[in-house]
TORBAFI-42507 format. One record per residue (C-alpha): x, y, z; residue in one letter. Coordinates in steps of 0.1 Angstrom, whole numbers, padded with zeros to 4 digits, always signed. Layout:
<recs>
XYZA...
</recs>
This chain:
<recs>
+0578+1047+1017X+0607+1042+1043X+0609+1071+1064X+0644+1086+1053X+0665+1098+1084X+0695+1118+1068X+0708+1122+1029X+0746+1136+1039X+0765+1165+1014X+0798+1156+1019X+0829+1171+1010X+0817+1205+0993X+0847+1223+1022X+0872+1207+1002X+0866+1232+0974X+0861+1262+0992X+0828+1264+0998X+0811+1272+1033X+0791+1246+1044X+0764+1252+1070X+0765+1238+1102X+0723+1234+1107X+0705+1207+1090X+0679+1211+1067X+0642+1199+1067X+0636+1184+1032X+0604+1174+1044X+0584+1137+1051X+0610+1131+1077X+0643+1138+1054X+0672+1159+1066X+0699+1170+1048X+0730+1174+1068X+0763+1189+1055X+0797+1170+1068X+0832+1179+1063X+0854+1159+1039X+0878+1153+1072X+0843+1141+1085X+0847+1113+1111X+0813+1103+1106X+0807+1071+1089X+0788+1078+1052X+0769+1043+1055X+0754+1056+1089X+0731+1076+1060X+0706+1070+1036X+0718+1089+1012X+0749+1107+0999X+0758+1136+0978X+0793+1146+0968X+0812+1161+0942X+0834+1145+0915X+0871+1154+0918X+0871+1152+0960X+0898+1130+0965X+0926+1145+0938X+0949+1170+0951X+0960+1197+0926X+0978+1191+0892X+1013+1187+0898X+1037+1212+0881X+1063+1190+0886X+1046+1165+0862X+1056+1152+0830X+1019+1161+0823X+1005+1195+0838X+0972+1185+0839X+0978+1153+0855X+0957+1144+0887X+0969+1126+0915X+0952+1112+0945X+0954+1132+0977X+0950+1106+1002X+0949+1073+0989X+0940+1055+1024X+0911+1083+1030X+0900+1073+0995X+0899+1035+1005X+0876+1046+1032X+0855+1064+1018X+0848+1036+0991X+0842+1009+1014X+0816+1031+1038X+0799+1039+0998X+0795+1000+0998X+0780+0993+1028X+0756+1024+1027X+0746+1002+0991X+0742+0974+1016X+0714+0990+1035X+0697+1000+1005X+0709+1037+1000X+0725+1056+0980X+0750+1083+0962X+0748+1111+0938X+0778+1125+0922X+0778+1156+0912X+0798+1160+0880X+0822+1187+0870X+0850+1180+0846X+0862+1140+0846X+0897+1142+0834X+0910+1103+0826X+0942+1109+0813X+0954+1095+0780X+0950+1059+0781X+0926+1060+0812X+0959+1065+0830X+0941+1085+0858X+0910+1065+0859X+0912+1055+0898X+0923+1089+0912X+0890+1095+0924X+0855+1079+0936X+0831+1093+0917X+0859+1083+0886X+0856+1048+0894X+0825+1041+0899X+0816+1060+0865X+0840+1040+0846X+0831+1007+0859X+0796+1016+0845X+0804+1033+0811X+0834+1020+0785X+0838+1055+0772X+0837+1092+0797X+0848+1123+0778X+0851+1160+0794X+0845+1188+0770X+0835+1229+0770X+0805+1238+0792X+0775+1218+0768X+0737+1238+0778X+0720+1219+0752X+0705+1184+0771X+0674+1166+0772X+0657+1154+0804X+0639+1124+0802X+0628+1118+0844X+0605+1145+0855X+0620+1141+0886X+0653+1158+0878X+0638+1186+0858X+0639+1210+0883X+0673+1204+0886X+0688+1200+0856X+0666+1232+0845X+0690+1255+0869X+0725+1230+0863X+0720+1212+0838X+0754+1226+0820X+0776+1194+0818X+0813+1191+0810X+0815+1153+0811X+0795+1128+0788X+0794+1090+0792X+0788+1065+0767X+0792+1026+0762X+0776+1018+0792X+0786+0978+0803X+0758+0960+0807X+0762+0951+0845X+0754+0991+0849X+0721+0989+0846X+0716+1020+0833X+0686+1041+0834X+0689+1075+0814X+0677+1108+0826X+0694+1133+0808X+0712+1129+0772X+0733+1148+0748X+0737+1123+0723X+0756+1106+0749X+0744+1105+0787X+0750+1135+0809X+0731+1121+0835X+0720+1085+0850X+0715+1062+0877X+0735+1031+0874X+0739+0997+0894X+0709+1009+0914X+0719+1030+0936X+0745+1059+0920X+0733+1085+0903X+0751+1110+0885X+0743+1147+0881X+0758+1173+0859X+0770+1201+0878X+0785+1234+0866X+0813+1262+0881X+0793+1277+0909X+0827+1296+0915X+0825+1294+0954X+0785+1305+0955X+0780+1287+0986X+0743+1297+0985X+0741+1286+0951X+0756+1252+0959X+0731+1252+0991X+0704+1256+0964X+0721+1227+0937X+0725+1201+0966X+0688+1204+0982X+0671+1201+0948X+0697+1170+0940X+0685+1155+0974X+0647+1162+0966X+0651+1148+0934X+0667+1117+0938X+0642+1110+0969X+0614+1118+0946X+0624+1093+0926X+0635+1069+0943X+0600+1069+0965X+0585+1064+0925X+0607+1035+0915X+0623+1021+0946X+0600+0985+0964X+0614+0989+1003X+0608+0954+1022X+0599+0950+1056X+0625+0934+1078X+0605+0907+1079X+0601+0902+1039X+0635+0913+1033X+0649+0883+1056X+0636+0859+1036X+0667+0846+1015X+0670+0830+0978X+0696+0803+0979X+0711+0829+0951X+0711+0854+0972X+0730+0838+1000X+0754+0826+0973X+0759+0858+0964X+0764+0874+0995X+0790+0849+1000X+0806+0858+0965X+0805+0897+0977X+0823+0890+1011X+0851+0867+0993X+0854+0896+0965X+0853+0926+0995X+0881+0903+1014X+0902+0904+0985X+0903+0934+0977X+0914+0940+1013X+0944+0923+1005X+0952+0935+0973X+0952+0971+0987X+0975+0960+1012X+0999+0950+0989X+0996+0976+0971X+1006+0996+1002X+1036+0979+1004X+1049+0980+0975X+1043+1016+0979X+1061+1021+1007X+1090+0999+0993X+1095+1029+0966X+1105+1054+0996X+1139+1040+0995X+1142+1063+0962X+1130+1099+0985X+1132+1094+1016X+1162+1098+1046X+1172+1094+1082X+1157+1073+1102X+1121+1066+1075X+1154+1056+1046X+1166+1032+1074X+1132+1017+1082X+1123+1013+1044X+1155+0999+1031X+1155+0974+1061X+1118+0964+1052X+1126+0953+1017X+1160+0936+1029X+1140+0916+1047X+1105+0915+1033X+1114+0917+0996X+1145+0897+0995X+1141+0877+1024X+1176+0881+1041X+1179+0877+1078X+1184+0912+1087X+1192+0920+1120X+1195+0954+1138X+1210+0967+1170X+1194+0987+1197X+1220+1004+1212X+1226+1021+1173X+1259+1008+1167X+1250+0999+1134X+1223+1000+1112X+1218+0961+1105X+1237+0933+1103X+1233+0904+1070X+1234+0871+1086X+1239+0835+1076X+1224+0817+1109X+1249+0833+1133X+1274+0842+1103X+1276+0878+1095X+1280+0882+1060X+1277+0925+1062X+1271+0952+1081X+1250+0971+1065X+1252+1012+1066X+1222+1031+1053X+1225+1070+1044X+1202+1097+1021X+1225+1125+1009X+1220+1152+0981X+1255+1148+0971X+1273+1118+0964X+1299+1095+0984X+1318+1107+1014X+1348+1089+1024X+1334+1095+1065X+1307+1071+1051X+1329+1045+1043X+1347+1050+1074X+1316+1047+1099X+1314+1014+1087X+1347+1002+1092X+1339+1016+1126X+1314+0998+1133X+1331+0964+1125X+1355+0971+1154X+1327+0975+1178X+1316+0943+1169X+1346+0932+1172X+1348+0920+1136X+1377+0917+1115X+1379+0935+1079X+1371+0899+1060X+1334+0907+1071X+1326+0929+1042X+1303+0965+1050X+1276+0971+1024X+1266+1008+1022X+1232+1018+1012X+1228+1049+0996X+1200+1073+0985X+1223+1096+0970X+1221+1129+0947X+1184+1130+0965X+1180+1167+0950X+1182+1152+0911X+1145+1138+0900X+1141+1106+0879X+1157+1075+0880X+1174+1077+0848X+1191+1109+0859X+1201+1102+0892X+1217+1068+0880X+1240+1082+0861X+1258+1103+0884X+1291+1091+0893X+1311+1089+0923X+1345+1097+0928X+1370+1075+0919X+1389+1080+0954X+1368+1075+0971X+1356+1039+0955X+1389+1029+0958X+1390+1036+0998X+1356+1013+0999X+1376+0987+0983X+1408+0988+1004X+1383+0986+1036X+1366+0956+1016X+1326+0975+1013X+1304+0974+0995X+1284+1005+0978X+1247+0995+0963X+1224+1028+0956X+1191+1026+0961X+1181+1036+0923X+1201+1002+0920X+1186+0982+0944X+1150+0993+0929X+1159+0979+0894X+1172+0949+0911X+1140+0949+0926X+1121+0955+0892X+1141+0924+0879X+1140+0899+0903X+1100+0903+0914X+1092+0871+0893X+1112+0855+0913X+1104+0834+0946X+1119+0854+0982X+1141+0823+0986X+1156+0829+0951X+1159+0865+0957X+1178+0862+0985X+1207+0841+0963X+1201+0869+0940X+1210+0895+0959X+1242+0879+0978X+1254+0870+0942X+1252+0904+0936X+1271+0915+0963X+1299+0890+0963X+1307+0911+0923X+1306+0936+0934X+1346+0959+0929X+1328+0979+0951X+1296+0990+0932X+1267+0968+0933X+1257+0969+0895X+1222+0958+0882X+1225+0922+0856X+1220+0948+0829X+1241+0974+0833X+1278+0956+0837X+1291+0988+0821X+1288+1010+0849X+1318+1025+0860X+1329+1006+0895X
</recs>
């Protein structure tokens, strides 16, 4: 048996509870050491893990077309978090969720909001949360101890894919508990409504059962035996490291497109920032700024300047001293009026919804002074469906795009679909 240094509870603060600062002698070498979710410990500097489900959702939004929707509470801390899990599976250890209530969403809309919710349904095609269920069978004597004192489950998984390699140890008529792909496990765990004695009491017997077990089933290598290498194992590795690499970028994209949608909340000097980003990264225009702040950016073709570009985030609509900064600026670039302004507005910022927002109207005055000082006015709820529309599109041809759309502009910059707005 390897001797175990640390198993780590991790993340029980985040719902109130009290963790205690002293470790814990589970015995054979074995401590179990509670960390903080805001830990900056690494979780793969560990042999083992035990944390509960839910841990990375922040509260149901009432503001949600859905009350009980869930939504992740730091996606980056999430990203983290994940990748340490992987490389504690890397050196042979492990995790244990501890299950409450696994809420997907209709249409597994909410699958990813949390860890312990993706890694259960990568493993099982169907997870269902119901009332508090008592009635389970154990089938490892290893767990029985626990699962005698918590084994009320609100969560049952079934369908499990055949890459999970399950192994059953409690059931239901579906499975309430199980260790899958090796090296999770997944525990049912009840309301312990802030018992943090109680939870002290749930997470040692979790860590002394899955170390009991895993001592029964688990073959450890020494170094020596464990470097010697199948030629499918090295393939594999070097499958793993492409797939991990990957996923790496993929998550950085993501990011980015994230950030891209700020342009429909945010203001000052973050609006600025954002709207600039996608001028240049989504589009591909040749943006240039100033440093001395006499403008926000210019358009340029080469040396050309095509517009000089205004940004603002209001909660009302159009003010004619918006119109007029531009014009301003112009004259401190010494520019003539033939070089059009383009103002870029995140307006009515207090209204929610796209739909909504768009179909405010400016007044009518006030368009007509943008086009006597020959600007332009695009809104940013319009520049994210032009964004929407053109995305199949390669940057060079989105670049065209979007100066097209400028040049028809009488002033309002209207998306290809929506030729009716007023302007």
């Amino acid at each position: 048996m390897k001797n175990q240094d640390s198993i780590l509870a991790y993340g029980f603060d985040a719902f109130g509870f009290q963790i205690p600062s002293a470790s814990l002698d589970l015995g054979e070498g074995r401590k179990l050491i509670y960390v903080s979710c805001h830990t900056d410990r690494n979780l793969a500097d560990s042999d083992g893990v035990i944390m509960p489900s839910g841990l990375f959702e922040s509260e149901h939004n009432p503001k949600s077309y859905m009350s009980r929707r869930s939504f992740i509470a730091d996606e980056h801390h999430l990203a983290v978090r994940e990748k340490q899990i992987f490389q504690l599976f890397e050196k042979n250890g492990w995790v244990a969720f501890l299950v409450g209530e696994i809420e997907n969403g209709s249409g597994y809309e909410w699958s990813r909001t949390d860890l312990a919710k993706r890694v259960l349904n990568d493993a099982f095609g169907l997870v269902v949360n119901h009332d508090p269920n008592p009635h389970i069978t154990c089938k490892v004597d290893e767990f029985r101890a626990y699962l005698d004192s918590y084994g009320i489950n609100r969560t049952t998984f079934t369908k499990p894919k055949t890459n999970a390699r399950l192994k059953v140890i409690a059931t239901n008529g579906g499975v309430v508990a199980g260790q899958v792909f090796g090296r999770v496990f997944f525990l049912p765990l009840p309301h312990l409504k802030g018992n943090s004695q109680e939870l002290e009491r749930a997470v040692q017997m979790c860590a002394i059962a899955v170390s009991a077990y895993r001592e029964r089933n688990e073959i450890f290598l020494p170094g020596w035996v464990a470097a010697l290498k199948f030629q499918a194992e090295v393939t594999l590795q070097h499958e793993e490291e492409a797939i991990e690499r990957r996923l790496l970028e993929i998550r950085e994209q993501r990011r980015e497109l994230e950030r891209h949608k700020a342009i429909l909340s945010a203001s000052g000097e973050q609006l600025r920032q954002q709207v600039l980003d996608v001028l240049r990264e989504y589009f591909g225009l040749n943006v240039t700024g100033d440093d001395n702040n006499v403008e926000d950016a210019v358009i340029r073709d080469g040396e050309h300047a095509l517009y000089v570009v205004e940004v603002k985030g209001v909660r009302g609509g159009l003010k004619r001293e918006h119109l007029n900064q531009i014009d301003s600026h112009r004259e401190r670039l010494s520019l003539t009026a033939d070089t059009a302004g383009l103002l870029i507005v995140n307006d009515f910022m207090e209204i929610e919804g796209l739909e909504q927002r768009s179909a405010k109207q400016f007044d009518a005055q006030h368009l007509k002074h943008a086009v006597d000082l020959n600007i332009r006015i695009l809104r940013t709820t319009t520049l994210f469906e032009l964004m929407l529309d053109i995305e199949h599109l390669q940057i060079q041809e989105r670049a065209g795009r979007f100066l097209s759309t400028c040049s028809e502009a009488q002033p309002l910059l209207k998306h290809p679909a929506k030729k009716e707005e007023n302007g």
